[in-house]
N, C-alpha and C positions, 0 to 999 in steps of 0.2 A: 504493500500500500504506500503510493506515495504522501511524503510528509505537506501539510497544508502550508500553502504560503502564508507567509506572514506581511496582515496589512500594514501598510505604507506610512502612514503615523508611527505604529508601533514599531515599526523597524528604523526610522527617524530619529525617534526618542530614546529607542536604544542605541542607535549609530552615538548622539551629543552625549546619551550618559557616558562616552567611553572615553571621550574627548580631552582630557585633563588639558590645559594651555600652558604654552612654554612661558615657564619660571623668568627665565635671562632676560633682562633689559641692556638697553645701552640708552645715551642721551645723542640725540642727533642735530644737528640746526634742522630750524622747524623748514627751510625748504625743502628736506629731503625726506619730511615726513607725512608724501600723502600715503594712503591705502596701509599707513604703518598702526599698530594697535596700541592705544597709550595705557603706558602703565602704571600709572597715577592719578591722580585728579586734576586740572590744572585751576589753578585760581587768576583772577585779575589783580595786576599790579598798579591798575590804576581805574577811575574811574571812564565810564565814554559815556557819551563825551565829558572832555575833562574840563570844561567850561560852558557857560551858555551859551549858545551859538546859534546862528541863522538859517531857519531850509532854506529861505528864496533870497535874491536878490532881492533888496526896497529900502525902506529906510526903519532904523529903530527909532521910537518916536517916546515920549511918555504920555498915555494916554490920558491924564489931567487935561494936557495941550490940546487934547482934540475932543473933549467931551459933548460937545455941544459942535460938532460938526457935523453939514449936512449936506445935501445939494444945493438946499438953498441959502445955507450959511456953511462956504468953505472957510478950512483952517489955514492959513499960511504960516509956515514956519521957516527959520531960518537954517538954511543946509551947513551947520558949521563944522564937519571932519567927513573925511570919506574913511573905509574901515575894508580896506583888503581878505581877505582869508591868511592868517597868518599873523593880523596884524592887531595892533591892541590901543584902541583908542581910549578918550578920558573921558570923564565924567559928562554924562548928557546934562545941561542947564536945562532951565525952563525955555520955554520957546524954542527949543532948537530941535532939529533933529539931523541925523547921521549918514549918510548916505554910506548904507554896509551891504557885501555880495558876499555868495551861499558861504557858509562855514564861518564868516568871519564873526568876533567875539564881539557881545553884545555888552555895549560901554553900559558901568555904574548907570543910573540913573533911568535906562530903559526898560518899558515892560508890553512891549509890545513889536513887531514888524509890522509895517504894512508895505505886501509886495508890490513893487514898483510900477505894475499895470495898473494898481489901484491910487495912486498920486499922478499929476500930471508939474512938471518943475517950470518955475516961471523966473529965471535967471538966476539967480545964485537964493531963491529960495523956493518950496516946495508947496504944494496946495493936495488938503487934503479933502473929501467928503463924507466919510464918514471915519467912527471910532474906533477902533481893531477892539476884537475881545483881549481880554486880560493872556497874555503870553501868546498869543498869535504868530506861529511861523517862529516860536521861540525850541529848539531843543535842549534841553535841561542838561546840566551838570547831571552825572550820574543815570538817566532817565534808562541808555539802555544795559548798563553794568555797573554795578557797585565795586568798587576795588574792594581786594578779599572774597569776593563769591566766586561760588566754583562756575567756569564757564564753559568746559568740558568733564564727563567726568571718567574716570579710568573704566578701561574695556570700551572706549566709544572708537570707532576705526575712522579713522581722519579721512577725511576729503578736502579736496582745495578751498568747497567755505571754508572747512575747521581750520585749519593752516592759518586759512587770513584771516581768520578771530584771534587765534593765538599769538600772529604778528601784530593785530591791533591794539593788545593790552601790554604789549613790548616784549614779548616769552622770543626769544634767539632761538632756544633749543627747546628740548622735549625729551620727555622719557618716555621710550618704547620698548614695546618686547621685540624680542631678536625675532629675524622672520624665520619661520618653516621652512624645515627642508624638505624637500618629498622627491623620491626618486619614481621612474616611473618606466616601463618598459612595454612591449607587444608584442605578443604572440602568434606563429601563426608561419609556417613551410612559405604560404600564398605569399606575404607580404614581401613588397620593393619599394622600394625609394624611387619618387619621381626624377627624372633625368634617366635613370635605367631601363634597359630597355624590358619589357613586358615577357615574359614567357607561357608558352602556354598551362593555364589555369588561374597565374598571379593576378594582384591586384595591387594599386597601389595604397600604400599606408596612409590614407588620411586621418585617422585616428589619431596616429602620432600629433600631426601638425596641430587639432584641433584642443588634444588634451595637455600639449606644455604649453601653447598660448593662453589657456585658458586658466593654468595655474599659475603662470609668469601676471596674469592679470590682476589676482589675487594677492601679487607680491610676495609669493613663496622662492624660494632658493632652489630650482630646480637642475639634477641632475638627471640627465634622459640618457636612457640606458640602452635604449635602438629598440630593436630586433630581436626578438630569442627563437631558437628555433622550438620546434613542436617536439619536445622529450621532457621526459620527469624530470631528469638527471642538467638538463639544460636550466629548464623553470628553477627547479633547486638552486643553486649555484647562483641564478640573476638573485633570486630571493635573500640569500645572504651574502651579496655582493651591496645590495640595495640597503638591507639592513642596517650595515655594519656604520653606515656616517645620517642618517636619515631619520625623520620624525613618521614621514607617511610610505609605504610604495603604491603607487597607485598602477592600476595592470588594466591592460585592454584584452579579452577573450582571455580564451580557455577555462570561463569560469562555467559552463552547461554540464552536460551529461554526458558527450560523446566520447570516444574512446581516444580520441587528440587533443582533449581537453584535459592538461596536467595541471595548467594553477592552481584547481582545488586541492586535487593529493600533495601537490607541493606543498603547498600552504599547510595543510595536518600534520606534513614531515617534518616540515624547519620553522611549526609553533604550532598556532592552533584555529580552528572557524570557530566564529561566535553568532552567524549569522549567514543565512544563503538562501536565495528563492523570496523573493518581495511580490508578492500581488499588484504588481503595475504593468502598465503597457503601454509604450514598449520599456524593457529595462529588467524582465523578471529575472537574468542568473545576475544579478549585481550579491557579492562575498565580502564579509568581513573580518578581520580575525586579527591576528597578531602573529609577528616573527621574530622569533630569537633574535639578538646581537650578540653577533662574535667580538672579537677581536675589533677597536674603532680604529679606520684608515686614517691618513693622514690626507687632512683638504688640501686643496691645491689653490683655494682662493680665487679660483678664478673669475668665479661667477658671485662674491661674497661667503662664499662656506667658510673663510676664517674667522667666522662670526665667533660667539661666547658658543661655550656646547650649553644643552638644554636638556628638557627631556627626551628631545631624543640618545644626546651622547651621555645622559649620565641612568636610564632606565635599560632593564635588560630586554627589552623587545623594541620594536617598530610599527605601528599602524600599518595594517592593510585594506585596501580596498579592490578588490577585483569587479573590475567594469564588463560589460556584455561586448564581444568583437563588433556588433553592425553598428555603423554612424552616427543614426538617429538615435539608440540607444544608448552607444554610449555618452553621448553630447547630453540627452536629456537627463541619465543617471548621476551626471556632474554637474549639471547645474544644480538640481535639486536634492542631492545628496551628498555629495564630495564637497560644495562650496561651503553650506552650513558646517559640516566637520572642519574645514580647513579653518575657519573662521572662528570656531571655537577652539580648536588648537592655537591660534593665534593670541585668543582671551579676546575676544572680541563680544559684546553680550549680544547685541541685537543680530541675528544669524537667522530670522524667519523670513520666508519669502511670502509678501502680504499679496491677496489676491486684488483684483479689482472688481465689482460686479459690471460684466458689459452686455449687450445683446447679442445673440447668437440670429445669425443672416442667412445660417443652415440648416437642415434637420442631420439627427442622426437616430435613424428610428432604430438599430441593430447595435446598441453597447456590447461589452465586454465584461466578464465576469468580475475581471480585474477594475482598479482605478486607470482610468487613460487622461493620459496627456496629449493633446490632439496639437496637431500644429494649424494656427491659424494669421491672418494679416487684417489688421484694422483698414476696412472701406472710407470711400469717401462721406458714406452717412452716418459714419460713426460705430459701428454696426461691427462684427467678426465673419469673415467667409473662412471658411474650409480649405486647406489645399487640397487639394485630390485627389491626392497620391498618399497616405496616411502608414505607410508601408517602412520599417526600420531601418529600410538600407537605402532611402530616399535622400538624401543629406542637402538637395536643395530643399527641400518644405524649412531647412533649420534655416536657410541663407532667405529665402523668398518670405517667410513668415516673420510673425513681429513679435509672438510669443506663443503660448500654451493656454486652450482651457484645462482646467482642472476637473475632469469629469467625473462624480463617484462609481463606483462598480453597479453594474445595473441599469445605468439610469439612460435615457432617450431624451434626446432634446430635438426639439420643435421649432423653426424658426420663430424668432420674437419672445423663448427665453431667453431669463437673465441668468450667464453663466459667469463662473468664476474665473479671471481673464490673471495670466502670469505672464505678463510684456518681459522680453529678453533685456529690456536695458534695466532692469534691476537684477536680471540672474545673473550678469554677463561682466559685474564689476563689485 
């Protein structure tokens, strides 16, 4: 009797429980810290803005001066300083007002802007018609940061806003965790390398190309391992080659059932499965487990490996992840399952892929027993169509589509549901 697959949440939830994140920090200049995972909280060193300041161009005025102005009784005041960005004027008098542009500091005495489209200047003095409210076009001292709050907090994975928040409170560097290593390899007599020429039954390896771009994305440290041929004795040997400097191995094919498929018995040999066979489609032989470390190589630094060691150089095993050989599945079993992992190895918290509810523009009256992941491209009416080719070994539906519904096991969808839509530019960074 075969063993029941296990559904897709629960194989999820046990993939992150297994997750621990690398310990090792280092401090970086914060340009070099996007997609890097902070290992700390960061605080503000000062307030922002660190003065009152202007959103528009016009003039700061005190609005005493213009209390009683209207259309039919204008104010005129006298323009006595002009007030740059940068620059720091004096005390606004009675009757007077400022002639100040965006950002620049709002002198003593004022408590109001009024933007420049709403004055009209009549020689070296200004005519107003009506009052500004109280702080008008004023941005506050402190309004969007209090110096001392936290403005990142540790495990948030930076992006370029984050970056230029933490250059805007004056942070030079940052503490992060060391990035992931993950080695990665492919299985498989068929596979060539493009430029070679084709023989017959090969194919070429685009697994390869698609699975270390797609972890170089994540900003792991990858060592790619090519090619292995199709033997136990080969699998074996990549397996503790991978090991022996590495946090994750991540493997394309030989994770099924057939008599060429040795990653599984490899992986029992040189550690252990803790997981195999997911209820999805496409993606069902995606393997989990663990393998030994021997002996730890010596990096060569070429790519960053002379990083600090972590858990993977000081624990006695390696994360494995064995992916399905076809295209579509393996692309799809890394987005939704490999990225979360890697991300929480990282220490990274937020690692969920949120759906969005969109309209389905298709039917699909014939589901699957399984959850499927459907490839589809947002219309011009807003809408989801279908590729039409929904087939695992399709790998344009991954390049011509725009993301995945989320489909549960069972279910039929009717054009003008609303399905659960996973756009690739959340999966894909």
């Amino acid at each position: 009797m075969k063993p029941a697959l296990q559904p897709f949440d629960e194989a999820l939830a046990a993939l992150l429980a297994n997750a621990t994140p690398v310990t090792e920090t280092e401090t970086l200049d914060t340009l070099d810290c996007d997609v890097r995972v902070l290992a700390a909280d960061l605080r503000s060193t000062l307030n922002v803005p660190p003065h009152d300041n202007t959103q528009m161009d016009g003039y700061a005025v005190r609005r005493a001066d213009l209390s009683q102005a209207s259309e039919q009784a204008p104010v005129r005041l006298l323009v006595a300083q002009r007030i740059p960005a940068g620059h720091v004027g004096r005390p606004l008098a009675a009757g007077e007002a400022a002639r100040i542009f965006t950002g620049g500091l709002v002198p003593d005495g004022a408590d109001a802007i009024v933007m420049q489209e709403q004055a009209s200047v009549e020689g070296d003095h200004v005519v107003f018609t009506r009052c500004p409210e109280p702080g008008e076009w004023i941005r506050r001292l402190g309004e969007d940061i209090r110096a001392g709050s936290v403005i990142l907090p540790a495990g948030t994975r930076l992006s370029p806003q984050a970056t230029g928040l933490a250059a805007s409170v004056g942070l030079a560097r940052l503490p992060v965790r060391r990035r992931v290593r993950v080695a990665c390899f492919f299985t498989g007599d068929e596979l060539a390398m493009p430029g070679e020429p084709l023989r017959p039954g090969a194919i070429y390896n685009s697994n390869r190309f698609v699975l270390v771009s797609l972890l170089r994305r994540l900003g792991c440290v990858v060592h790619d391992l090519g090619n292995v041929p199709d033997s136990l004795q080969a699998t074996r040997d990549a397996l503790r080659r991978a090991a022996r400097d590495n946090d994750l191995i991540v493997t394309s094919g030989g994770v099924s059932v057939g008599e060429e498929d040795h990653v599984k018995p490899a992986v029992q040999a040189e550690g252990e499965l803790r997981l195999w066979q997911i209820a999805m489609k496409p993606g069902k032989p995606l393997a989990y487990g663990r393998v030994r470390r021997g002996p730890r190589g010596d990096a060569d630094g070429s790519d960053g490996s002379k990083e600090a060691g972590g858990q993977g150089a000081g624990s006695d095993f390696a994360h494995f992840i064995g992916l399905p050989g076809n295209p579509v599945s393996s692309f799809v079993t890394f987005v939704l399952m490999v990225r979360p992992f890697v991300l929480r190895l990282q220490g990274a918290d937020d690692v969920a892929s949120r759906a969005i509810a969109m309209r389905a523009d298709f039917d699909w009256p014939k589901p699957d027993r399984r959850r499927e992941f459907l490839r589809v491209r947002v219309n011009e009416r807003g809408g989801l169509e279908l590729f039409p080719n929904q087939s695992s070994g399709v790998l344009t539906s991954t390049v011509r589509g725009d993301g995945l519904v989320d489909n549960p096991a069972q279910h039929a969808i009717a054009a003008g549901d609303v399905v659960r839509y996973l756009p690739f530019t959340a999966l894909l960074n």
